[in-house]
C-alpha positions as CSV (number, residue, x, y, z in Angstrom):
1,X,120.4,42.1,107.8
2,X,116.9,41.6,106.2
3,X,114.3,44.3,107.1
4,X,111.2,42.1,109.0
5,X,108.3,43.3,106.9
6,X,105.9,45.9,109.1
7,X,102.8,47.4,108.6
8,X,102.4,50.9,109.4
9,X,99.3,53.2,109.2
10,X,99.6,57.1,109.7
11,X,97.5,60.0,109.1
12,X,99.4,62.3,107.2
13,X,99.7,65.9,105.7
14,X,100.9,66.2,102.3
15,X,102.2,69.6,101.0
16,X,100.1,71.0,98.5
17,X,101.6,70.5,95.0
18,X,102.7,73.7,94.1
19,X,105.1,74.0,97.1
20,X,105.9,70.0,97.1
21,X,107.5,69.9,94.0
22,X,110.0,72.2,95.1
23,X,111.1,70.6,98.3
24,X,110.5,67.4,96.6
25,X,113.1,68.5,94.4
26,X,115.3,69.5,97.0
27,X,114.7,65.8,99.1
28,X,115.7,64.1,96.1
29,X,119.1,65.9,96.4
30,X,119.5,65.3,100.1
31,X,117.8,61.8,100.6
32,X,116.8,60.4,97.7
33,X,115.6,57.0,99.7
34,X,113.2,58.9,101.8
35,X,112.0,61.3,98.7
36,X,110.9,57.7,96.7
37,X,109.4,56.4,100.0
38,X,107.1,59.7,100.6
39,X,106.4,63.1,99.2
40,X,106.8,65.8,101.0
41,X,104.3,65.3,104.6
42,X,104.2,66.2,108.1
43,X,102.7,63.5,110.0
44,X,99.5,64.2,112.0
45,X,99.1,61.0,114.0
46,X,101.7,57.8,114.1
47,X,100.7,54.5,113.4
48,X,100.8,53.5,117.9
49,X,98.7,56.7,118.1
50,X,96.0,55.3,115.6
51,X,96.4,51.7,115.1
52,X,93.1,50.7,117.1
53,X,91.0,53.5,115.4
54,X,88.7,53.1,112.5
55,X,89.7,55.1,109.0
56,X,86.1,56.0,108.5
57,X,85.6,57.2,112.4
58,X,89.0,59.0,112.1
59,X,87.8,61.3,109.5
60,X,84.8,61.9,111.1
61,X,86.5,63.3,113.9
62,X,87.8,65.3,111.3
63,X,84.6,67.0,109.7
64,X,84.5,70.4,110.1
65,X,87.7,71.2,110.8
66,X,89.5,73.8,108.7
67,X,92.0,73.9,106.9
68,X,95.8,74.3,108.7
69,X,98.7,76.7,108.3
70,X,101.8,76.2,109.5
71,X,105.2,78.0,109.1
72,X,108.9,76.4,108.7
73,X,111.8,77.8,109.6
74,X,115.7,77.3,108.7
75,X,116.7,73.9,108.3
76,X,118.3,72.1,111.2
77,X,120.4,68.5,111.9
78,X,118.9,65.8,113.7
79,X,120.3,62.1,114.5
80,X,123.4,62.9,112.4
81,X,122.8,63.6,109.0
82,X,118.6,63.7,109.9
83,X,117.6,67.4,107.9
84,X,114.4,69.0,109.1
85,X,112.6,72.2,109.0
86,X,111.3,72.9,112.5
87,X,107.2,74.4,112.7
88,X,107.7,77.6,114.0
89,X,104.1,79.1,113.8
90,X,100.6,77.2,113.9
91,X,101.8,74.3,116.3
92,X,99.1,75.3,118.8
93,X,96.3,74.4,116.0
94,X,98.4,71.7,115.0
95,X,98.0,70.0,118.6
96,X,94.0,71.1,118.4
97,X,93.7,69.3,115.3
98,X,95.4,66.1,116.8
99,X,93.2,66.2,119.8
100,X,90.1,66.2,117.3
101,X,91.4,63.2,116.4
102,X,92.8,61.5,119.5
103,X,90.9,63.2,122.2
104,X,92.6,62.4,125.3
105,X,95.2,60.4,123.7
106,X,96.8,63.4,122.5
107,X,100.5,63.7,123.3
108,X,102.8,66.1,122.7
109,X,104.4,65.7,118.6
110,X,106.0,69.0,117.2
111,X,105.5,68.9,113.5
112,X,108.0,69.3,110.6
113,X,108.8,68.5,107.7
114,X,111.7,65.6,107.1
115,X,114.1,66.8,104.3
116,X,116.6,63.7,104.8
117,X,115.8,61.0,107.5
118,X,119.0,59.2,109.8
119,X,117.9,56.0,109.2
120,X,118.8,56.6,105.1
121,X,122.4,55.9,104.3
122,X,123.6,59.7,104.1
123,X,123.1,61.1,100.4
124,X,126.4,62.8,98.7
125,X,123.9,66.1,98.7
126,X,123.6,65.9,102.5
127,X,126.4,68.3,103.5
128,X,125.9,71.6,104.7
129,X,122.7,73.5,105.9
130,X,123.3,76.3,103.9
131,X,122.9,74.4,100.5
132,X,121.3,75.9,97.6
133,X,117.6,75.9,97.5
134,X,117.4,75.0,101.8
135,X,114.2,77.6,102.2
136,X,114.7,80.2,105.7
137,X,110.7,80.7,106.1
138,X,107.7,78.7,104.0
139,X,104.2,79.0,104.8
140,X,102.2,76.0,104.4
141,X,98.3,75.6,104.4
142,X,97.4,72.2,104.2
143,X,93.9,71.2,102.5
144,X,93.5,67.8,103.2
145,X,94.3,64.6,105.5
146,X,95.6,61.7,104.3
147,X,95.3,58.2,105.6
148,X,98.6,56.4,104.3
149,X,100.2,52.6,105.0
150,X,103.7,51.8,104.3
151,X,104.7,47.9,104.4
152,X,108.2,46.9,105.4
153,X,110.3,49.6,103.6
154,X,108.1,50.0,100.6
155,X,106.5,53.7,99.5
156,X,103.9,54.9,101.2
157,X,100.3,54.4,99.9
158,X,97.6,56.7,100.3
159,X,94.5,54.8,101.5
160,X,92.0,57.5,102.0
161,X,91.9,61.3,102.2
162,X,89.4,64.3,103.4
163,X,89.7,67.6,102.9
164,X,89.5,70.2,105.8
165,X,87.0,72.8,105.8
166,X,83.4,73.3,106.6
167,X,81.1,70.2,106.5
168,X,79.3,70.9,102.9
169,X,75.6,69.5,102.3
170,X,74.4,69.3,98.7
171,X,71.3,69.5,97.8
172,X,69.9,67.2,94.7
C-alpha cells in the first residue's frame, strides 16, 4: 500500500542535546524508524491546530515567554507496542504556553515524549518496560520552539526556531 504524500507542519520541542542524545540512543533501540524520522520532541501544537496560522505570527505569540520545564515519569505502553514517557510535572505551563499560541483554540494535549510510535513495525528492542537505560524520572527544560514540516514519511525538517525567554533589545 503506497503512503499518499502529506504535508504536515508542527511546532515542536526538541530536548536539549545533552539529554537527547541519551534517549536518542535509547529510541534507536526501541524504534529505530521513528528515531530517523525525529529527534527526541514533545509536540507543542499539531499541524490541524496551526495549519491556518503564520510562522512569523506564531512566534510572536511566543516573545516573552520563558523557558519550560517539564518532568517524565516511568515509561508506559500505548496502542500496542507505542512507548512513551507520560509529563508528570509542568503540564499546567505547558497548556499556558499552548494558549499563547492558540488562544481560544486551545484544547486539551498532555505532552510526552514518544520513545517507539504504533504506527512503526515493532523494533526487536521493543519488549519490556523495564529495559536497560528506560529512565524512572527526567527533568527537562526546554530553550527553544521549533517550527518543523515532515512530507509524506520523510524526516522532519526544522523550518524555524525561537528561543524562550525574555524579549532582549540590543542596542548598537
Amino acid at each position: 500500500m503506497a503512503e499518499t504524500a502529506r504535508l504536515r507542519e508542527q511546532l515542536t520541542l526538541f530536548v536539549p542535546r545533552v539529554q537527547g542524545e541519551p534517549l536518542d540512543a535509547l529510541r534507536h533501540v526501541l524504534d529505530p524508524v521513528q528515531a530517523r524520522l525525529i529527534a527526541a520532541h514533545v509536540t507543542l501544537c499539531r499541524e490541524d491546530e496551526i495549519a491556518d496560522l503564520d510562522r512569523v505570527r506564531l512566534f510572536e505569540r511566543l516573545r516573552g515567554v520563558g523557558p519550560l520545564r517539564l518532568a517524565f515519569g516511568p515509561a508506559e505502553r500505548f496502542q500496542g507496542h507505542g512507548i512513551l514517557l507520560p509529563c508528570v510535572a509542568g503540564e499546567a505551563d505547558f497548556q499556558a504556553m499552548r494558549r499563547e499560541v492558540l488562544g481560544s483554540a486551545a484544547r486539551g494535549h498532555a505532552p510526552h515524549l514518544t520513545l517507539a510510535h504504533p504506527r512503526n513495525p515493532r523494533a526487536a528492542g521493543n519488549l519490556l518496560l523495564d529495559s536497560p537505560g528506560l529512565p524512572r524520572h527526567i527533568a527537562i527544560t526546554f530553550l527553544a520552539v521549533s517550527m518543523i514540516r515532515q512530507y509524506g514519511g520523510q524526516p522532519w525538517q526544522q523550518l524555524g526556531r525561537t528561543t524562550l525567554g525574555p524579549a532582549v533589545v540590543s542596542a548598537d
